[in-house]
N, C-alpha and C positions, 0 to 999 in steps of 0.2 A: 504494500500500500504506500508508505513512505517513495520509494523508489519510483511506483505511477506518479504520485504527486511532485516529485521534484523535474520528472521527465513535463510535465504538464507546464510547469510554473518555468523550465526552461524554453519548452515550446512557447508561449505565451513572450517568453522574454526577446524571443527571437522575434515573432512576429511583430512585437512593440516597435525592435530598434528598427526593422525595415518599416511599420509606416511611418514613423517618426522624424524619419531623416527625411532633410526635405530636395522636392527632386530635383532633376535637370534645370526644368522648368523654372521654380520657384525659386530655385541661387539666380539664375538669369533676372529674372525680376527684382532680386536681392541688389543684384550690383549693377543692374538699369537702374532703380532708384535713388543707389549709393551716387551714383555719378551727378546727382542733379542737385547734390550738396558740393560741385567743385564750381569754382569760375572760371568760366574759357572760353576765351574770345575768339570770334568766328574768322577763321584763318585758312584758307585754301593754300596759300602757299607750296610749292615743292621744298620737301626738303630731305636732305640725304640723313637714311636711318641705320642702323643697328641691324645684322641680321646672323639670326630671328632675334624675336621681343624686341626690333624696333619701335620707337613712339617720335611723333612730333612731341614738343614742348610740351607741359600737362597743364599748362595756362591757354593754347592754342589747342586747335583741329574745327572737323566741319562733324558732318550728321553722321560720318564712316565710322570716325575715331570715337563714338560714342559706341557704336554698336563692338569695334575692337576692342575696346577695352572694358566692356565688360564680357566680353567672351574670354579675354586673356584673364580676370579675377575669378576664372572655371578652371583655369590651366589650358585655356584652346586658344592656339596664336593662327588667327588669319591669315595674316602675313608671310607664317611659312607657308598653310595649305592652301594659298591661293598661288605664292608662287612656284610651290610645287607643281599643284593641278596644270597652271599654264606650260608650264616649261615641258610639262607631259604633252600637253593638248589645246598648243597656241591657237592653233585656229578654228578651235569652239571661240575663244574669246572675241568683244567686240573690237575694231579695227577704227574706231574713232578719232585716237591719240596718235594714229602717222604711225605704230610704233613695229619696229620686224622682228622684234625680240621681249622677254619679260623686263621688268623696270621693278625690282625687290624693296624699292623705294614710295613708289605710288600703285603701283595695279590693285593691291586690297583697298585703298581707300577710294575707290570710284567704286561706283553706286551699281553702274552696269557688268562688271566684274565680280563683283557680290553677289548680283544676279542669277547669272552664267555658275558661282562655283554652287550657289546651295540648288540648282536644277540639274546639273551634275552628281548632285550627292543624294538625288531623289530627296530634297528639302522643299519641294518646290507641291504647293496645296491650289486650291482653288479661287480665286478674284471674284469674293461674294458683295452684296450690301446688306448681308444678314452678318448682326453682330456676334449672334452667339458660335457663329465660325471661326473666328479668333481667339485665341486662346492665351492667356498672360504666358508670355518667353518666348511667342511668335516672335514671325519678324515682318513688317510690311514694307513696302517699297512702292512711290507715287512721284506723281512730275508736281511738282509746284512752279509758281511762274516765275521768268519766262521760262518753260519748257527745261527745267532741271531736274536730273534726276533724287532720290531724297530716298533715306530708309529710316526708319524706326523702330524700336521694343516695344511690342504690346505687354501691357500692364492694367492688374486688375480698376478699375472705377474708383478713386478713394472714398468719391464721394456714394457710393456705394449701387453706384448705375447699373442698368445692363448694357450697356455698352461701356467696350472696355478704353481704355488711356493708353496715350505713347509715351514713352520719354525719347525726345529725340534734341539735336541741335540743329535749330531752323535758321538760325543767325546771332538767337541772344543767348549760349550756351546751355549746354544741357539742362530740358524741362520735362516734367509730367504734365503733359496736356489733352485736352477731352476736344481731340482733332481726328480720332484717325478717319473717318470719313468727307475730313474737309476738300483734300485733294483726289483728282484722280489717280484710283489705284492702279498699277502696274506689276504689283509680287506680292506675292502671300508665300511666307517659308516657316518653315519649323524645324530645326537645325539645332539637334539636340544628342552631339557624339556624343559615346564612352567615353569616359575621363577613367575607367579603372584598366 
C-alpha cells in the first residue's frame, strides 16, 4: 500500500512539473513583453554584427530586432538559422536587396526573409480576420504604409479582450498594442523549435 501511494504521489508529481512549466508559447510572450520595458529608438540602419548572437545596439533596431531578440531570450538565434537556411537555399529567398550572396549582417532582420525562413520550417498558418486564430507566441507579419513590410508577437489582451495584442516596434520602440488587425495582413506563423 505505502509503495502504490508513493508511486501515485510521484506520478502526480510528475505530471505537476510538466503542466506547470510554462510552454514555448508563453516564454515567447514572457520576453515579447519583457522587451516593451526597454527604450529603443527606431533605427534601420546597416550595421556590421557578431556572428552568431549578433545584435545592433540595445538602445536601437526596427520591428525584426524585437521579434530577434526575444527569440534569442528562448536560446533561438535567427541570425544563425536564417543564415544558414539561405546559404543552403538562396534562391527561395526574396531578391529585392540586389544581393548574389547571404549578408550575416542584415538578411534576419528584413521582414521578407523572416517570411521565406518560418514557410520553410512549415511555420507558416492561415491569413484569417477571425481573432480566435491567433494564438499569444504567434507571429504576424502586414504592410503598413507606405507599403513596408512589418512583423509582430501576438500576445494575450491585457485588457482582457478576445482579440489578442502585439508587441511590436512600429517607430516608437517596442509596445503592446490592441492593433493587430489595423494593417493588412500578409503572415500568420507559429515558430515554436525545440530548445531541448
Amino acid at each position: 500500500m505505502l509503495r502504490r501511494c508513493c508511486l501515485l504521489l510521484a506520478f502526480i508529481g510528475v505530471g505537476y512539473a510538466q503542466t506547470s512549466a510554462p510552454s514555448f508559447a508563453e516564454r515567447l510572450v514572457q520576453a515579447a513583453m519583457e522587451r516593451t520595458k526597454h527604450t529603443v529608438r527606431y533605427d534601420p540602419a546597416y550595421v556590421r554584427l557578431d556572428y552568431p548572437g549578433g545584435d545592433v545596439p540595445a538602445d536601437t533596431g526596427v520591428c525584426t530586432d524585437e521579434v530577434i531578440r526575444s527569440y534569442r531570450k528562448l536560446g533561438i538565434d535567427l541570425q544563425k538559422l536564417v543564415h544558414e537556411d539561405m546559404k543552403r537555399a538562396f534562391a527561395a529567398y526574396p531578391k529585392r536587396w540586389g544581393l548574389s550572396s547571404t549578408d550575416k549582417n542584415i538578411d534576419h532582420r528584413r521582414v521578407p526573409n523572416l517570411q521565406t525562413f518560418f514557410k520553410r520550417r512549415g511555420a507558416s498558418l492561415p491569413v484569417t480576420q477571425n481573432a480566435a486564430d491567433y494564438r499569444p507566441g504567434d507571429l504576424i507579419t502586414c504592410t503598413v504604409p507606405v507599403n513596408l513590410p512589418h512583423i509582430a508577437i501576438v500576445v494575450p489582451a491585457p485588457d482582457g479582450g478576445t482579440t489578442p495584442w502585439i508587441v511590436h516596434n512600429i517607430g516608437q520602440g517596442p509596445k503592446c498594442e490592441n492593433r493587430l488587425f489595423e494593417f493588412p495582413l500578409t503572415g500568420h506563423y507559429r515558430f515554436h523549435p525545440r530548445t531541448d
